[in-house]
Backbone as numpy.savetxt, mean C-alpha at the origin, in Angstrom:
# Nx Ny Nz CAx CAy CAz Cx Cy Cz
4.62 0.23 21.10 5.75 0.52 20.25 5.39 0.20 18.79
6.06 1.46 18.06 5.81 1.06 16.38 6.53 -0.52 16.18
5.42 -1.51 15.31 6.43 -2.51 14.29 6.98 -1.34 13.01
8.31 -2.05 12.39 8.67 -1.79 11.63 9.00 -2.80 10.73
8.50 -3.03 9.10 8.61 -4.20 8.06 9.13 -3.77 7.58
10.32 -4.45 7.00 11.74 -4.52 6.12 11.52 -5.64 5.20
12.13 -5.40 4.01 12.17 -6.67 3.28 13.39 -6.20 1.99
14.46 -7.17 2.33 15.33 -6.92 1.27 15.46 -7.75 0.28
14.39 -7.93 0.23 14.51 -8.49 -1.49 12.66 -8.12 -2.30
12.73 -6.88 -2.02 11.51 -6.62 -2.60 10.27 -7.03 -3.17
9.99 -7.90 -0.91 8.54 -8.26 -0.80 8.24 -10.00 -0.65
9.40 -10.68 -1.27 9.45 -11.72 -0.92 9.90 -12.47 0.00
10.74 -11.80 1.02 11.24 -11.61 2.47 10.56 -10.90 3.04
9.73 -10.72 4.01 9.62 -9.87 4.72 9.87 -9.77 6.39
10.08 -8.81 6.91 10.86 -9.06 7.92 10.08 -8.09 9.05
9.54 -8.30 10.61 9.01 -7.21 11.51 10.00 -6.84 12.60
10.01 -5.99 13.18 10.85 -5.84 14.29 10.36 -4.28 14.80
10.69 -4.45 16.39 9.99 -3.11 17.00 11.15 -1.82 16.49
10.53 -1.00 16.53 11.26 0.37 16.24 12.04 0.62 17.21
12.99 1.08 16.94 14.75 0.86 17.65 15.61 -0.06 17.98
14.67 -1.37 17.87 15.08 -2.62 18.06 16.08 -3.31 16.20
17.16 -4.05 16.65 17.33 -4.69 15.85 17.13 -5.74 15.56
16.37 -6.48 16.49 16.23 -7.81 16.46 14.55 -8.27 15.63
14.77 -8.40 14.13 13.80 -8.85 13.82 13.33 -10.79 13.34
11.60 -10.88 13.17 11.19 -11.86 12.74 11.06 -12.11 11.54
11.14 -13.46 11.10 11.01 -13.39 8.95 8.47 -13.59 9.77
8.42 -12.91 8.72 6.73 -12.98 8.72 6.35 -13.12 7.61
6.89 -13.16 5.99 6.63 -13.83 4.90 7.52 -14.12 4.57
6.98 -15.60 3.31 8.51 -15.79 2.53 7.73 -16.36 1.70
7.57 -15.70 0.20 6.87 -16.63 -0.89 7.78 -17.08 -2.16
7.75 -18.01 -2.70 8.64 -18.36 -3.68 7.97 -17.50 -5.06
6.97 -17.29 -5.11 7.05 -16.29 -5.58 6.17 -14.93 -5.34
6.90 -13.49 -5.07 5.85 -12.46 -4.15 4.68 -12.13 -5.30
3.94 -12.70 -6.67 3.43 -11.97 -7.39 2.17 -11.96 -6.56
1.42 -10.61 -7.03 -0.07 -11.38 -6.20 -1.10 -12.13 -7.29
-2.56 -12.04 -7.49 -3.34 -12.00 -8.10 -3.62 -11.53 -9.57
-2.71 -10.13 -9.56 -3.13 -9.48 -11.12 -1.79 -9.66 -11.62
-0.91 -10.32 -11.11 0.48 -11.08 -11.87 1.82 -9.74 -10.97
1.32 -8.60 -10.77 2.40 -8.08 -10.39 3.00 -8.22 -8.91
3.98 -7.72 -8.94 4.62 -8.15 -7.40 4.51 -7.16 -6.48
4.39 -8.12 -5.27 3.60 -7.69 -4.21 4.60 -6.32 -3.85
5.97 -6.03 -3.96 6.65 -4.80 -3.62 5.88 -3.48 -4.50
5.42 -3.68 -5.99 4.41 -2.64 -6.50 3.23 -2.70 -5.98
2.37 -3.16 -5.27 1.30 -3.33 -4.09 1.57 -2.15 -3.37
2.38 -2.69 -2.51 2.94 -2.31 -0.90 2.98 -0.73 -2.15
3.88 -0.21 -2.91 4.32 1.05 -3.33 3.24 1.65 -3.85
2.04 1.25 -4.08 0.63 1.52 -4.55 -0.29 2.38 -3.43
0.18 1.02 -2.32 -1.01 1.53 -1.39 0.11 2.73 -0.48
1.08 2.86 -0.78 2.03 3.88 0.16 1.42 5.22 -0.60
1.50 5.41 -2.35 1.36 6.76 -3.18 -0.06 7.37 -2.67
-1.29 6.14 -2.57 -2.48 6.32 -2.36 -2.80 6.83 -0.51
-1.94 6.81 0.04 -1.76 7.28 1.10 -1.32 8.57 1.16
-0.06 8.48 1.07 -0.11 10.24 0.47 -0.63 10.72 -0.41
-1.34 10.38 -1.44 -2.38 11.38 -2.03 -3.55 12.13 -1.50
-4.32 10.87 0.16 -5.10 11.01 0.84 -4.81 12.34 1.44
-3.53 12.10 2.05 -3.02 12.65 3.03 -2.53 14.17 2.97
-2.31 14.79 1.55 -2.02 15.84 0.54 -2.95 16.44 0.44
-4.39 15.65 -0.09 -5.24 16.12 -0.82 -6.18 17.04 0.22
-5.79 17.08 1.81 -6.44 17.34 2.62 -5.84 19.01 2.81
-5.28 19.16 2.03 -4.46 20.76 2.04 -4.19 21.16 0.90
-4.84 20.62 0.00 -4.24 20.58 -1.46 -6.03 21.14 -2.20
-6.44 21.67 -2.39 -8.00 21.86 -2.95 -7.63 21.10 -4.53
-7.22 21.77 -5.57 -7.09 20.62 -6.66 -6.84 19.12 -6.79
-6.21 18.54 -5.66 -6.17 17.45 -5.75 -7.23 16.80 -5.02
-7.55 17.65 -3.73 -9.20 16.66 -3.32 -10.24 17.24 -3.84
-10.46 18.14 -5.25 -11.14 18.13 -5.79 -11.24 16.60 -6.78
-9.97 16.38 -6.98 -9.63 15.17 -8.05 -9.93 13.98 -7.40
-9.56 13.62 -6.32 -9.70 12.62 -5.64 -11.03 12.59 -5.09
-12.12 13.45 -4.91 -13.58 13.23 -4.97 -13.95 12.99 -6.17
-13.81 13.25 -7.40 -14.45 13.01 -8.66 -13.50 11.07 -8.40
-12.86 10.53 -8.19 -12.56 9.82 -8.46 -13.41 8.59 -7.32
-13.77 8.94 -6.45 -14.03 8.47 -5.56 -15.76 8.32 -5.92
-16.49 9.22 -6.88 -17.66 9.43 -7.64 -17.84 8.25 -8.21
-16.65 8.33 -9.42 -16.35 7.00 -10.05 -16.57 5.80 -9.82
-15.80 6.02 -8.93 -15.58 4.30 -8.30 -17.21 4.17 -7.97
-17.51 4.58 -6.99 -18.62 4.83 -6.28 -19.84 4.29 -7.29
-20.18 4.84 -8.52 -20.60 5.03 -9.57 -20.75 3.26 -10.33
-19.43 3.20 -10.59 -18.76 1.79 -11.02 -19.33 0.90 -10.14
-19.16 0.87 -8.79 -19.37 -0.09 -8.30 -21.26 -0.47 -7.57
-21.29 0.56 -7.83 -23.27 0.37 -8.01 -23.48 -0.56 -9.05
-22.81 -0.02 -10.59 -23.23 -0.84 -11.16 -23.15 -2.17 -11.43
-21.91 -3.03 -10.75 -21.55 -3.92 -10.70 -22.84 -4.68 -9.57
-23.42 -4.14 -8.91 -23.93 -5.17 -8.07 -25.61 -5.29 -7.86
């Protein structure tokens, strides 16, 4: 069965529970949700959701997985040189 994560207070609650079920668990609680680069973890979570559907688009989309390979170059590129 799907989990499903809820969080009503955008990320600093977070909450699991099975799909159709109402009965959920608390599975985070931070006093504060920012992460690492200062922003909060609900623009994270909404980051890695856009970058999902862009994946997921770009697979029927020729201009955009043309874009999303040059970007993926990049990175690619970037991160040679870093190491």
């Amino acid at each position: 069965m799907t989990d499903i994560y809820e969080s009503p207070d955008k990320g600093e609650t977070v909450y699991v529970r099975k799909f159709g079920s109402s009965i959920r668990e608390e599975v985070q609680k931070t006093p504060d949700p920012r992460t690492s680069d200062g922003r909060p973890l609900h623009e994270h979570i909404m980051e890695n959701k856009m970058w999902g559907e862009i994946r997921r688009l770009s697979k029927t989309n020729v201009p955009l997985a043309d874009a999303l390979d040059k970007v993926k170059m990049i990175y690619a590129l970037i991160k040679k040189e870093n190491n």
